[in-house]
C-alpha positions as CSV (number, residue, x, y, z in Angstrom):
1,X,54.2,-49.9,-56.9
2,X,57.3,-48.6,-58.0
3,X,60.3,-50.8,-57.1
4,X,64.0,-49.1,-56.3
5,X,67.3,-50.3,-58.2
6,X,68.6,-53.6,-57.1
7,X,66.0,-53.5,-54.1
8,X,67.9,-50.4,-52.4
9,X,65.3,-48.1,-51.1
10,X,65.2,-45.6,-48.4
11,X,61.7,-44.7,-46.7
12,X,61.4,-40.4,-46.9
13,X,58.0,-40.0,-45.8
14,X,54.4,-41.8,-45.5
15,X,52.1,-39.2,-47.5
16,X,48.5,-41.2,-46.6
17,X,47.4,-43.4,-43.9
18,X,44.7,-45.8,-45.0
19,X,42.1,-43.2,-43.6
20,X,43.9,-40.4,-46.1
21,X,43.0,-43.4,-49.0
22,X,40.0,-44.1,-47.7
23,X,38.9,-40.3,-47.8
24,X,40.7,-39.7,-51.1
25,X,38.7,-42.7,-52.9
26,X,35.8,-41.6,-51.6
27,X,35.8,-38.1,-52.8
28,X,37.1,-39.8,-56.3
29,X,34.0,-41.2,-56.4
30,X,32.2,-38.6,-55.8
31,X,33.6,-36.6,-58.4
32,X,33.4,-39.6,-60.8
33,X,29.4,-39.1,-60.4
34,X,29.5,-35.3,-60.5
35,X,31.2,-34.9,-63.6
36,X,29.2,-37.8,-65.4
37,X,25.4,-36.7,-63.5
38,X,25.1,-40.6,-62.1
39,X,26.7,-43.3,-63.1
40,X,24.5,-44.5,-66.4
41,X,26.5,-45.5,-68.8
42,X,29.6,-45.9,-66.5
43,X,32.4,-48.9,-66.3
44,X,35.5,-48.9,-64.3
45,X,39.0,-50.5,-65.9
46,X,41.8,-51.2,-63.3
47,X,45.3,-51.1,-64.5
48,X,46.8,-54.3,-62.9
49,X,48.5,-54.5,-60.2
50,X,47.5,-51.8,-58.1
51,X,44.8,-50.0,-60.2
52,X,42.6,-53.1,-60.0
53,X,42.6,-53.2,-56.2
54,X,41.6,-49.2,-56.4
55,X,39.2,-49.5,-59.3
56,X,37.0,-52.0,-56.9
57,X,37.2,-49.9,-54.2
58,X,36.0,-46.6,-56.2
59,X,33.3,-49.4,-57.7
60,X,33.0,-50.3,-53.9
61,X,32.0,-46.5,-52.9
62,X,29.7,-45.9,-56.0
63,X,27.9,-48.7,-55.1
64,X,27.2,-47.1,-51.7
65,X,26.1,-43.6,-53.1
66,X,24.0,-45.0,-55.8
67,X,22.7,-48.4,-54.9
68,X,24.7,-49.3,-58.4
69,X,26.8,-52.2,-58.9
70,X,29.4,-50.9,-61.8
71,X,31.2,-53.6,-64.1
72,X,34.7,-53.6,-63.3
73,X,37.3,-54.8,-65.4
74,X,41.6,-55.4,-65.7
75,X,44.1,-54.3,-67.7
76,X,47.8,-56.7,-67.4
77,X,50.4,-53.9,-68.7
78,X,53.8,-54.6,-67.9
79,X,55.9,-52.2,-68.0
80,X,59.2,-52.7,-69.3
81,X,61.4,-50.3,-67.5
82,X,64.7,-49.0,-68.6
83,X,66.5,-49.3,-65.2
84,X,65.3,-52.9,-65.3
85,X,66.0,-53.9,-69.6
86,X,66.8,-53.0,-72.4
87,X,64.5,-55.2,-74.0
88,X,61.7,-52.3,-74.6
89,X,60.9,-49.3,-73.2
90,X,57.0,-49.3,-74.3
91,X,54.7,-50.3,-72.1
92,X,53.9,-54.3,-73.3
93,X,50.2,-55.3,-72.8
94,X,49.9,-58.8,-71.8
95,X,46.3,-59.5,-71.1
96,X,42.7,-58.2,-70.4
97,X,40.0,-59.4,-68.3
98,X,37.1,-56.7,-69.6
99,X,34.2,-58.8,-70.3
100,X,31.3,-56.1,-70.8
101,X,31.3,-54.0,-73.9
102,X,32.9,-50.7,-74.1
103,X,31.4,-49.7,-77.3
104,X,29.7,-45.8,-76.0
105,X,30.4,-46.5,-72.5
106,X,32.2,-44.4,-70.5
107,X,35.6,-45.9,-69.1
108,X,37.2,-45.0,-65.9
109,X,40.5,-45.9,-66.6
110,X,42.2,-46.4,-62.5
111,X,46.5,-46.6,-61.5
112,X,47.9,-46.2,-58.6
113,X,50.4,-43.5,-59.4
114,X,50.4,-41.6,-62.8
115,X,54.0,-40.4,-63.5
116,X,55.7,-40.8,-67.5
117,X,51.9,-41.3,-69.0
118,X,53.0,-44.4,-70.8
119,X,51.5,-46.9,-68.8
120,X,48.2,-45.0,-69.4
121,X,48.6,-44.9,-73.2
122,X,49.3,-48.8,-73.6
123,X,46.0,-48.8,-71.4
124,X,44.0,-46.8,-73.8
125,X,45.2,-48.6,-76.9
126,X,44.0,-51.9,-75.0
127,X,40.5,-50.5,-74.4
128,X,40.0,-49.1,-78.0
129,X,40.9,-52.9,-79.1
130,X,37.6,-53.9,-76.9
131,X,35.8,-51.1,-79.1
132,X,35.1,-47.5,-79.2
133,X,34.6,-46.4,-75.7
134,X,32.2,-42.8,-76.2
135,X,34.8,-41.3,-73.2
136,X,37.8,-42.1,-71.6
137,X,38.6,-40.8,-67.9
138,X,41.4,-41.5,-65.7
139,X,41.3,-41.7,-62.1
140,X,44.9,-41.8,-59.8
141,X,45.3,-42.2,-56.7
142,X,48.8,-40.1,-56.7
143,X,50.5,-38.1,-59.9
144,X,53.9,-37.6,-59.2
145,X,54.7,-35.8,-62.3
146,X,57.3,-35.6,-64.9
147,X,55.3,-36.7,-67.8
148,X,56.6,-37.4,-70.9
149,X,53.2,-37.8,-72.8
150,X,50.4,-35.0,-72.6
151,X,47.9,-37.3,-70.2
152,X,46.5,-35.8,-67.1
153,X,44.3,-37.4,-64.3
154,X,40.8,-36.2,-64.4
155,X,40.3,-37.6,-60.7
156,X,43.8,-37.1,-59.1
157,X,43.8,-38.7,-54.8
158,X,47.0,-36.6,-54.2
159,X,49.6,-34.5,-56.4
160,X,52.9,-35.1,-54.9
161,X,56.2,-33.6,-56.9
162,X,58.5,-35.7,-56.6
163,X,62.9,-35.6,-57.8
164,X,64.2,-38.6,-60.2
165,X,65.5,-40.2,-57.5
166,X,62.7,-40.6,-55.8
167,X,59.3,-42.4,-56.3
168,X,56.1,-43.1,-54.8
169,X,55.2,-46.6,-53.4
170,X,51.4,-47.7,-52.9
171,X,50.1,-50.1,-50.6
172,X,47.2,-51.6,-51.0
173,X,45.7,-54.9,-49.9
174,X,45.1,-57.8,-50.8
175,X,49.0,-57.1,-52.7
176,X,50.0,-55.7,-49.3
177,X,48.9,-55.8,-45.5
178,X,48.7,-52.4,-45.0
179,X,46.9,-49.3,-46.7
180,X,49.5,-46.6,-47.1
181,X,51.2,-44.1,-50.0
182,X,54.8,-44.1,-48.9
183,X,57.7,-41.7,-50.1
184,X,60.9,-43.5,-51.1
185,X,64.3,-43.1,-52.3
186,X,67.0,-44.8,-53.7
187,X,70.2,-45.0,-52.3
């Protein structure tokens, strides 16, 4: 979840209700197994925090459609913002918890909200150090845009354009209480 400057945050709008995530991983998953016909071959890589929590619940509703229990796996990316140090402003990758092979499998790569594409590219590099992975696919729940590296979503939950000033905030047990993709701003 994104995290306003000095904790100074103004609530705009709540853009899904846990039913709205509910339906939108569910029809993520569903397109996961359209695109790929099944889910041979298949494993599902959650970029930690919230992108683990999501990648088990897609996992969660392929298991339902297919009867198949898919390995899921854990990407640790910090990154290290610019409004928050000067330290970096690439994307540090601390540690992984994949523990299948990813040689000629096909990834789903899962975060919560896709927005510069950096996050996503210290992800891939992480993967490819587990071994050549025959595909690659990322799933969002929300892509708020303004990209500064060419990476899309190929399963998107919601597109939401968003301003500079304001960013998207996902809740998502067990990190949060409540299920809910929230609209903030800073003040």
């Amino acid at each position: 979840m994104e995290r306003g400057v000095n904790g100074v945050e103004k609530i705009k709008a709540v853009l899904m209700d846990a039913s709205a995530v509910s339906r939108a991983l569910k029809r993520i998953a569903h397109e996961i197994l359209e695109h790929n016909n099944g889910c041979e071959n298949l494993c599902i890589v959650g970029i930690k925090r919230r992108g683990v929590p999501l990648a088990r619940l897609i996992a969660g509703q392929i298991a339902q459609i297919e009867g198949v229990q898919l390995p899921v796996g854990e990407l640790d990316i910090t990154f290290y913002r610019d409004d928050l140090t000067t330290v970096s402003v690439e994307p540090i990758i601390r540690q992984e918890a994949i523990d299948f092979p990813v040689e000629g499998k096909k990834i789903i790569l899962v975060d919560d909200v896709l927005y510069t594409g950096r996050t996503v590219r210290a992800a891939l590099d992480a993967i490819m150090k587990h071994g050549r992975a025959a595909e690659v696919q990322l799933a969002v729940l929300v892509d708020r845009g303004h990209r500064e590296l060419p990476i899309r979503g190929d399963y998107v939950g919601k597109n939401v354009p968003t301003s500079k000033t304001e960013f998207i905030a996902v809740k998502i047990p067990p990190l949060e209480e409540e299920t809910a993709v929230v609209l903030m701003e800073r003040n």
